[in-house]
N, CA and C of each residue as an Amber inpcrd file, in Angstrom:
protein
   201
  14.0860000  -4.8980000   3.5480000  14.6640000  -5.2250000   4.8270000
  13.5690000  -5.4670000   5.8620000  12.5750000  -4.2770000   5.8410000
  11.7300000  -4.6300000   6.8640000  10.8860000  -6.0620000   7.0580000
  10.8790000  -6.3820000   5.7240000   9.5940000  -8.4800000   5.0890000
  10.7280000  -9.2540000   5.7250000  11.8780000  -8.8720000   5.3110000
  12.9790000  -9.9030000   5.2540000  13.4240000  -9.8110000   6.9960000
  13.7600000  -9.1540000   7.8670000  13.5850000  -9.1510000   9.3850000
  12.5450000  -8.1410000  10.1860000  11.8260000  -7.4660000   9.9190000
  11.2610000  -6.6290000  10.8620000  12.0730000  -5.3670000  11.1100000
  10.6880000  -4.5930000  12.0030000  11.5030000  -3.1100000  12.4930000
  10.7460000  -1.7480000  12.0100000  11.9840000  -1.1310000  12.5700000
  11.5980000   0.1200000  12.1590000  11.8740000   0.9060000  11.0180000
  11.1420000   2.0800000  10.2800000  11.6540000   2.6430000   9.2470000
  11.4050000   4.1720000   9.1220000  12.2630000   4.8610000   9.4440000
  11.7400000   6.6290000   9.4720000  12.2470000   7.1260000   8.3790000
  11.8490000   8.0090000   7.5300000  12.2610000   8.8380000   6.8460000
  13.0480000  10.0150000   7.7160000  14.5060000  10.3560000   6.8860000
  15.3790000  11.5600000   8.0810000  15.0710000  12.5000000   8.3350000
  13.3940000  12.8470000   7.8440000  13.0970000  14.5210000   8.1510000
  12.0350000  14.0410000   9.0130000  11.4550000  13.1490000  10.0620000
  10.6910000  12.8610000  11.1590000  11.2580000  12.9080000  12.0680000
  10.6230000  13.7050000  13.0910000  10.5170000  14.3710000  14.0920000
  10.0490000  13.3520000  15.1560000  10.3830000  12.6990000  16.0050000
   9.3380000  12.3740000  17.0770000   9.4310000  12.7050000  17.9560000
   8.1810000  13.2140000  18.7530000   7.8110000  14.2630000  20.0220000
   7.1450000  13.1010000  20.7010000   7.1170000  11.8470000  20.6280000
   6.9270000  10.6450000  21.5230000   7.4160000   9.3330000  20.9890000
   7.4570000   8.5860000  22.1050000   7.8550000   6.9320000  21.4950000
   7.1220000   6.7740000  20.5100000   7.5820000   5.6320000  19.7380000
   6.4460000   5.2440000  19.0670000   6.5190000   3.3520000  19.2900000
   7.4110000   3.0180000  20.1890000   7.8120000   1.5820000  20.5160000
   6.4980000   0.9230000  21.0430000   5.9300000   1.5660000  21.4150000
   4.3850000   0.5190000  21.4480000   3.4710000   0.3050000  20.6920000
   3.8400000   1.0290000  19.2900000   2.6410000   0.4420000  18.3040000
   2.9690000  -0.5810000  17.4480000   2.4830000  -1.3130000  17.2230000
   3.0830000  -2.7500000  16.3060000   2.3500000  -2.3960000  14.4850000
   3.0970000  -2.4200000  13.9260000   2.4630000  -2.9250000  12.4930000
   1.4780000  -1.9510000  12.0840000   2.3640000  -0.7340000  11.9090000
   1.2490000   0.2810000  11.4850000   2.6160000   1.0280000  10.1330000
   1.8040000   1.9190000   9.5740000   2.2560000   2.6120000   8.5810000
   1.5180000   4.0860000   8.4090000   2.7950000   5.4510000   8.1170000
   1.6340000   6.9590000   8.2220000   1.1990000   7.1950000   7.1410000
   0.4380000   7.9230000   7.4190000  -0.3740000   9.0570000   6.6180000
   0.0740000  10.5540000   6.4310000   0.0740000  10.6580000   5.2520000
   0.2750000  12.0930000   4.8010000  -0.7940000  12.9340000   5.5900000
  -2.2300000  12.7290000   5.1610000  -3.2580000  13.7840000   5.0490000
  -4.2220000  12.9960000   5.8720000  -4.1760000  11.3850000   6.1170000
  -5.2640000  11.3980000   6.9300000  -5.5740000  10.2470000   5.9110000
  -5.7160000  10.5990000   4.8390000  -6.6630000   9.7740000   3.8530000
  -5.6270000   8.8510000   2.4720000  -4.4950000   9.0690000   3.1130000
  -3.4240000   8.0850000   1.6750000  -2.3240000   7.7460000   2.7990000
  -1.7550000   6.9540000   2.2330000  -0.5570000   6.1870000   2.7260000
   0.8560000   6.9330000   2.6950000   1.6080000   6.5460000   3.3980000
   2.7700000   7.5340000   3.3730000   3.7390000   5.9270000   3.4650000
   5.0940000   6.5940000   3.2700000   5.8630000   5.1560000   3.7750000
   7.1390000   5.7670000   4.1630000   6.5040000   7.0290000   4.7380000
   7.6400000   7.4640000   5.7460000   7.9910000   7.2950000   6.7720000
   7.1580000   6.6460000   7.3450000   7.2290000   5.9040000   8.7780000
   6.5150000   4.4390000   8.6780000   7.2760000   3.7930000   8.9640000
   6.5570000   2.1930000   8.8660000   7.3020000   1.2270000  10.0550000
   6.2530000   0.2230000  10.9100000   6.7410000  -0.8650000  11.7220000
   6.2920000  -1.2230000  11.0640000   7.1470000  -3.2230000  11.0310000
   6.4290000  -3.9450000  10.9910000   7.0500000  -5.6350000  11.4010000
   6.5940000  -6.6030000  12.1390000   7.1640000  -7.2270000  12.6730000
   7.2900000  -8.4870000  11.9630000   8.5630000  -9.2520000  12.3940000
   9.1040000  -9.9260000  11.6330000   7.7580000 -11.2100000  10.4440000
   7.8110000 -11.6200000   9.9630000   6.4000000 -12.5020000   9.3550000
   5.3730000 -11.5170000   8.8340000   5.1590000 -10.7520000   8.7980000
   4.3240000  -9.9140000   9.2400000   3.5100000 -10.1210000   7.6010000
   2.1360000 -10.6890000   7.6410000   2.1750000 -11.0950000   6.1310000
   1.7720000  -9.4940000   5.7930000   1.0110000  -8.7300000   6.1090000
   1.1230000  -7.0910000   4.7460000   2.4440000  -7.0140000   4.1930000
   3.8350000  -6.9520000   4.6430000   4.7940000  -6.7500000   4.0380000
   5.1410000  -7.9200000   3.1980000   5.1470000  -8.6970000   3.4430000
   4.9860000 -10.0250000   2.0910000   4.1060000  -9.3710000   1.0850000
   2.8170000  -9.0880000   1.2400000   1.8670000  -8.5710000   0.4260000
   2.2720000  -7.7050000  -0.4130000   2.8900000  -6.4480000   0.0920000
   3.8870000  -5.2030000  -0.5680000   5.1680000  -5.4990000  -1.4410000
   5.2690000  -6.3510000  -1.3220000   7.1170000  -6.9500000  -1.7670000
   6.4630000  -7.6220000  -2.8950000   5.3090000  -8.6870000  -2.6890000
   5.0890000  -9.0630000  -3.9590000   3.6210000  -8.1400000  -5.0080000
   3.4200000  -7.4980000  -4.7590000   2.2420000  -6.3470000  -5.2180000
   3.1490000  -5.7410000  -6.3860000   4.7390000  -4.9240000  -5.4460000
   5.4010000  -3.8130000  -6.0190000   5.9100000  -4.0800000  -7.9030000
   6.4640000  -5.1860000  -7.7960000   6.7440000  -5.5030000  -9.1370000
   5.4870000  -5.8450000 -10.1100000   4.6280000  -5.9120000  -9.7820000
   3.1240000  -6.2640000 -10.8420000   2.8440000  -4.9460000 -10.9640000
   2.8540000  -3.9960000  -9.9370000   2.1620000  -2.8540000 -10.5780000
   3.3040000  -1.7150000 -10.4650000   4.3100000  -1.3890000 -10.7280000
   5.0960000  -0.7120000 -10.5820000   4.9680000  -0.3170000 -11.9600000
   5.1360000   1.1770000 -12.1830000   4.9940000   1.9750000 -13.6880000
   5.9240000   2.8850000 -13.6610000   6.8950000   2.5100000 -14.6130000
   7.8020000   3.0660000 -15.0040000   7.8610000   4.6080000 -15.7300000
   8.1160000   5.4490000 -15.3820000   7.8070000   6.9290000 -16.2370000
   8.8310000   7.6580000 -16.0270000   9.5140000   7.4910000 -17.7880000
  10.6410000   8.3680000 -17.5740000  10.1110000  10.0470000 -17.8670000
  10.8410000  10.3730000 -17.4290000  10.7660000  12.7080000 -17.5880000
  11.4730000  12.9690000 -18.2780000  11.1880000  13.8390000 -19.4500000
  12.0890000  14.1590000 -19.9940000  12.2520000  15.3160000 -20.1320000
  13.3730000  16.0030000 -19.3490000  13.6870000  17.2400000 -19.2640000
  14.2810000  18.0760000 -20.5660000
């Protein structure tokens, strides 16, 4: 949704203790040092999310668990 129009994206356990409407085209961090994709803008065209949409299916690894 977000490649295909833009916006916003929170995961339901974020908290915000400020706007966050003035940052454009960013994505969080867990620890500082890896990517999170619990919080993500990104505006409409926006080529990184093109980038992500077509990345996900080339490297996506399937691992089933077997309990």
């Amino acid at each position: 949704t977000l490649s295909k129009y833009g916006g916003y994206y929170f995961d339901l356990d974020i908290i915000h203790v400020r706007p966050v409407t003035y940052y454009r085209n960013f994505i969080a961090t867990e620890d500082g040092n890896s990517a999170s994709n619990s919080v993500i803008h990104s505006d409409y065209g926006y080529p990184l999310m093109q980038m992500a949409v077509n990345d996900f299916p080339a490297n996506y690894r399937y691992i089933q668990l077997c309990v």
